[in-house]
N, C-alpha and C positions, 0 to 999 in steps of 0.2 A: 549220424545225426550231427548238426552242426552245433559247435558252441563259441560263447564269448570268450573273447581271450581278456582276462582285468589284467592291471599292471599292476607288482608285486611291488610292496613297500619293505625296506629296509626298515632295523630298530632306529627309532631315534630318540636320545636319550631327554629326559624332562627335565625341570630345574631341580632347587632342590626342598621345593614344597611335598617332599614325598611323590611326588607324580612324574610317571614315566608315562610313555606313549609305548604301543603296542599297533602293528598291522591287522586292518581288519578285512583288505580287500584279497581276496582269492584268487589266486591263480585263475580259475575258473569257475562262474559264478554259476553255483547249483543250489537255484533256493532250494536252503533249508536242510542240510544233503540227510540228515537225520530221518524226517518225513517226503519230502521231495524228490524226485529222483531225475526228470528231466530237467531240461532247461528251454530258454523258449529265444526267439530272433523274429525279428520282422522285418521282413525283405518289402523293402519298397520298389515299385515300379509305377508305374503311368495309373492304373488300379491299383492302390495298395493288398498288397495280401501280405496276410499274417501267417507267421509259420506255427513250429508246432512248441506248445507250452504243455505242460504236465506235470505232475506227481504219483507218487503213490499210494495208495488208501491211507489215510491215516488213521492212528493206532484209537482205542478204544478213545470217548471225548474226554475230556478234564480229569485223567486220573491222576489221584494225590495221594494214593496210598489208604494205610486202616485200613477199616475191614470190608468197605465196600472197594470195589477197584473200577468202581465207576461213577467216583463221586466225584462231585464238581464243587468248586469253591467259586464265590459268588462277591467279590468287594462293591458293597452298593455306601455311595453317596446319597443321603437324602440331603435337599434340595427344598429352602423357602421358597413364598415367590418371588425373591429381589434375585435367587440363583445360591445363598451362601447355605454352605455346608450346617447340618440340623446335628445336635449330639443329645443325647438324654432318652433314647427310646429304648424301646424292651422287645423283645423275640415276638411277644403278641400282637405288637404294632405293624408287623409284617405279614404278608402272602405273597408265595412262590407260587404264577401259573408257567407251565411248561405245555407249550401246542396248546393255551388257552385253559388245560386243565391244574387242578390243582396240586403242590406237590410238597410232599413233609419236610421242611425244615430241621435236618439232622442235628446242625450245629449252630451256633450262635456266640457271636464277638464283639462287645459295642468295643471304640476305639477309639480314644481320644490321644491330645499330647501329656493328659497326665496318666494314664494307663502304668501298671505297673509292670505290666508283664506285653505289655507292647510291642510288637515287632519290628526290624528295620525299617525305613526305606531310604532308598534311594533316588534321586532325581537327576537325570541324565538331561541335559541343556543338548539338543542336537543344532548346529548350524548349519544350514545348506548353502552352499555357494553353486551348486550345480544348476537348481533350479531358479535360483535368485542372481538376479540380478547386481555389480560390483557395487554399485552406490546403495543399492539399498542394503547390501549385507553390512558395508561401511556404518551406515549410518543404525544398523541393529545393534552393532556391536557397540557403538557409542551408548544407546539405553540399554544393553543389557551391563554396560558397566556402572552405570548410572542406579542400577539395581542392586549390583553386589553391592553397592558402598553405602548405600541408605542404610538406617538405625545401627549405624557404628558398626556396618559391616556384618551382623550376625545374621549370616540365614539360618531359617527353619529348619531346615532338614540338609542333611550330603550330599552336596550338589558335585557334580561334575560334568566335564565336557567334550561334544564329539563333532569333530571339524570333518565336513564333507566335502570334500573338490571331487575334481575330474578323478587326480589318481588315486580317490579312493577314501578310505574314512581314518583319524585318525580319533582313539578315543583314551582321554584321561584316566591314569590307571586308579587313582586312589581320589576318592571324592573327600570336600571338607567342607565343615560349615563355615570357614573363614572366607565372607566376600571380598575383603580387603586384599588377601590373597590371591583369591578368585579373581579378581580383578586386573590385577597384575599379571597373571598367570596367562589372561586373556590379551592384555597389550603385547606379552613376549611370543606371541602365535597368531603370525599373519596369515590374513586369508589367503587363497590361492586364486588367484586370475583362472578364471571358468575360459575352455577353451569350445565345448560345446556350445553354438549360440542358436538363439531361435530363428534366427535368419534361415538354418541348416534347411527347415522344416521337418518333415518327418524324420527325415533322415537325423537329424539332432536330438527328434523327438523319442525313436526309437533307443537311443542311445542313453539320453535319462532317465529313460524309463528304465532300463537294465542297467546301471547306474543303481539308480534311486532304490528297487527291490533287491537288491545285491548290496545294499546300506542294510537295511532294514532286517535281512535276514542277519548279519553278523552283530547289529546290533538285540538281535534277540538272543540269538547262542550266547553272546556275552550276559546277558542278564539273566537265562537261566542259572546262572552258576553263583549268582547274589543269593543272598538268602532273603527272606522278607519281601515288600512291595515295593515294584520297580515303577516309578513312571518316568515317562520318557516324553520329551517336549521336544517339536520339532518347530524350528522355527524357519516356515518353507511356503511357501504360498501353492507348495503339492506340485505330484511329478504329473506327467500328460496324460490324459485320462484314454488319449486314445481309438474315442470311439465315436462312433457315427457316419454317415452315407458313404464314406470315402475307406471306410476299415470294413474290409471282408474276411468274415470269418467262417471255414468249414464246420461242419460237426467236429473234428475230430480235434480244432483247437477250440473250440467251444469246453469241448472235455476235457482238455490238457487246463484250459484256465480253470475250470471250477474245481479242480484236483490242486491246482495251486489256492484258490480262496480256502477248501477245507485245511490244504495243509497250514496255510497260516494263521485261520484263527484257532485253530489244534495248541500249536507250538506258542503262541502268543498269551492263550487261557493257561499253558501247562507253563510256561516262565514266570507265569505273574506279574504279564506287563500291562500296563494301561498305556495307551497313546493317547498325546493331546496334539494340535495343532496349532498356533498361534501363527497367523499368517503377516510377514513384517512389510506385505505391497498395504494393510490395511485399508483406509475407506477407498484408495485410489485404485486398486484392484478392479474399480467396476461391479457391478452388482451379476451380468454376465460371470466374470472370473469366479465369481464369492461363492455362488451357490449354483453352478454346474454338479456338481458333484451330489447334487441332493436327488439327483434322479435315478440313482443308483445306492441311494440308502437301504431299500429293501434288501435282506439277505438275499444271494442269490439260491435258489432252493435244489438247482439241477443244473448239467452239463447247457441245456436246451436254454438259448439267447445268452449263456455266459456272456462276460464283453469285461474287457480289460479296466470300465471305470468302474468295477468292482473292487478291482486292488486300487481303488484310489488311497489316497494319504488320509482324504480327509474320510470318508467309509472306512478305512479301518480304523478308524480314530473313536467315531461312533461306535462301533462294532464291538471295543475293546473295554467299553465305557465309558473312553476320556470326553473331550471336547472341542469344538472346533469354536475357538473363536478368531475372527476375520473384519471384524465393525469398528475396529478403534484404531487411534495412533498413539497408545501409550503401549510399545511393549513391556515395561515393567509390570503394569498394573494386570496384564495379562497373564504374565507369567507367574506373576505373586496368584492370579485366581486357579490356576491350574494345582501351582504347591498347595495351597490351602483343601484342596479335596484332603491330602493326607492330614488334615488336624481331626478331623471327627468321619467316620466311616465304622460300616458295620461288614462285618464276616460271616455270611451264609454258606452253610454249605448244604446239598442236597444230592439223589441217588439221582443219577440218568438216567432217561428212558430209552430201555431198548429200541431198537429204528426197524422200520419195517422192510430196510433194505441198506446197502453200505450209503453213511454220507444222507442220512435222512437229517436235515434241515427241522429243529426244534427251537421255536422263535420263546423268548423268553421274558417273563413282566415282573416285575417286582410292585407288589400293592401296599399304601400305606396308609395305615387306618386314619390317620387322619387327612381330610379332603385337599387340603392347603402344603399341603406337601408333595413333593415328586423324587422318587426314585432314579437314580444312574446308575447305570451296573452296564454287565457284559447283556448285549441285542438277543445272545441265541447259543448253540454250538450243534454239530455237526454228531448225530448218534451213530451208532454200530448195533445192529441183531447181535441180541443175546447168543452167547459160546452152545454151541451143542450140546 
């Protein structure tokens, strides 16, 4: 079976804001290697054909331990209609349907910033230079410093940082809430000159895409190991979707990808990550580039028409709960919307339903009694047939 060869990073040591850098890229990129076990290449020719991608079954859906071991925890956002986060409701204000039916609400956490007994989080800042462009990563980094420094530099919540190039990810070990620092921290850490171009075509295309999912897996390993709610902002305008008249796909990589979608929204619900999206080509993106990726919002439910814009950035973003915003050019004021989910959010948790087969596809809704409100949470997960 063929694999990627990544390029191994050396330590390199950090200033002396507490923060060291750590390697995230892999010798060999095996999403997920915990649930995943293959790996996947895409051999281009005259007809593109796709090679083979895969995983392993993944382990029972969202276990979190206690007495159920198939319980799922559920971080839902409600939502005005201007979009801003709602805080003040009560366990009865809620309904869990799972596959459209209804299902008991075991546990229950409203969450505010004055909570007593509150849990971490953390907010990981990702920058991509693989799939962005030099100028406009330039010019991110300019408003995202533009952001540390407003109101005397104090962010909301521990923020830190994860620089993507070619050779790899390089991520801040110790997050703070000092943006002044934060700031700083980010003029001492230039970006890296992207060697992949899209000139390449597929062949470049192929490239960030195993790249981009070889980020994303190490940035989850890493966050499983946080404690509390991790969200994670990618600030990318998303890696190649991949798909369509020119990408031929067999059955048997049809089944390797959807073995990869289970395994990562598995490992993604079991880290306690949220993905957001903040795309920094903004309005100029094109309305083309902006919402391609919405035709693959539906969970994919089976091996059968898998297709690689299923692992898109911005579907798993959705997926995960977070949000894709793409319509503006203020990156600050996006990136302040995406923290602010963590000021008011509530904690469901609920028993899974047994699946009538491995990897049965259970779409999930969260109802809120009152009309004028909306629900964000996790789309769905992946069930397991009850143990013998």
């Amino acid at each position: 079976m063929p694999h990627f060869q990544g390029r191994a990073m050396s330590r390199v040591v950090g200033d002396p804001l507490r923060n060291a850098w750590f390697p995230v890229a892999p010798a060999v990129v095996t999403v997920l290697p915990t649930v995943l076990q293959w790996v996947f290449v895409l051999v281009a020719i005259p007809s593109v054909l796709v090679g083979q991608v895969g995983v392993t079954s993944a382990p029972a859906s969202g276990e979190l331990g206690g007495s159920s071991e198939r319980r799922i925890r559920l971080d839902v956002v409600v939502n005005d209609k201007s979009g801003k986060p709602v805080a003040g409701l009560q366990q009865q204000d809620f309904a869990v349907l799972d596959g459209k039916q209804p299902r008991k609400i075991v546990s229950f956490q409203a969450v505010t910033a004055a909570s007593a007994d509150r849990e971490p989080v953390q907010v990981i800042l990702f920058i991509d230079a693989v799939n962005t462009g030099f100028d406009r990563v330039a010019n991110a980094r300019g408003e995202i410093k533009r952001y540390l420094e407003r109101d005397g530099g104090k962010l909301a919540q521990p923020l830190s940082f994860a620089f993507f190039s070619d050779s790899g990810v390089k991520l801040q070990e110790k997050p703070t809430r000092d943006g002044t620092a934060q700031a700083a921290f980010l003029d001492q850490n230039e970006t890296a000159l992207r060697s992949i171009r899209r000139s390449q075509g597929v062949y470049g295309d192929d490239e960030r895409l195993r790249l981009s999912l070889g980020a994303l897996e190490q940035l989850i390993n890493y966050a499983a190991k946080i404690p509390g709610k991790k969200i994670i902002i990618f600030l990318s305008p998303g890696w190649p979707i991949l798909s369509g008249p020119n990408i031929h796909l067999t059955d048997k990589d049809e089944a390797g990808i959807f073995k990869t979608i289970v395994g990562l929204s598995t490992t993604m619900r079991d880290a306690g990550v949220t993905v957001y999206t903040v795309d920094p080509l903004g309005t100029s993106a094109g309305v083309a580039h902006a919402f391609e990726y919405e035709r693959f919002i539906k969970a994919a439910r089976s091996s059968r028409n898998a297709q690689f814009g299923d692992l898109g950035l911005q579907v798993l973003s959705l997926q995960s709960g977070g949000r894709v915003l793409n319509s503006r050019n203020d990156l600050g004021s996006e990136i302040d919307t995406c923290i602010k989910d963590a000021e008011a959010y509530y904690i469901l948790s609920i028993d899974a339903a047994s699946g009538d087969g491995p990897d049965d596809y259970r779409a999930l809704d969260v109802k809120i009694a009152r009309p004028q409100l909306k629900a964000q949470t996790r789309a769905g997960y992946y069930a397991q047939p009850a143990a013998p």
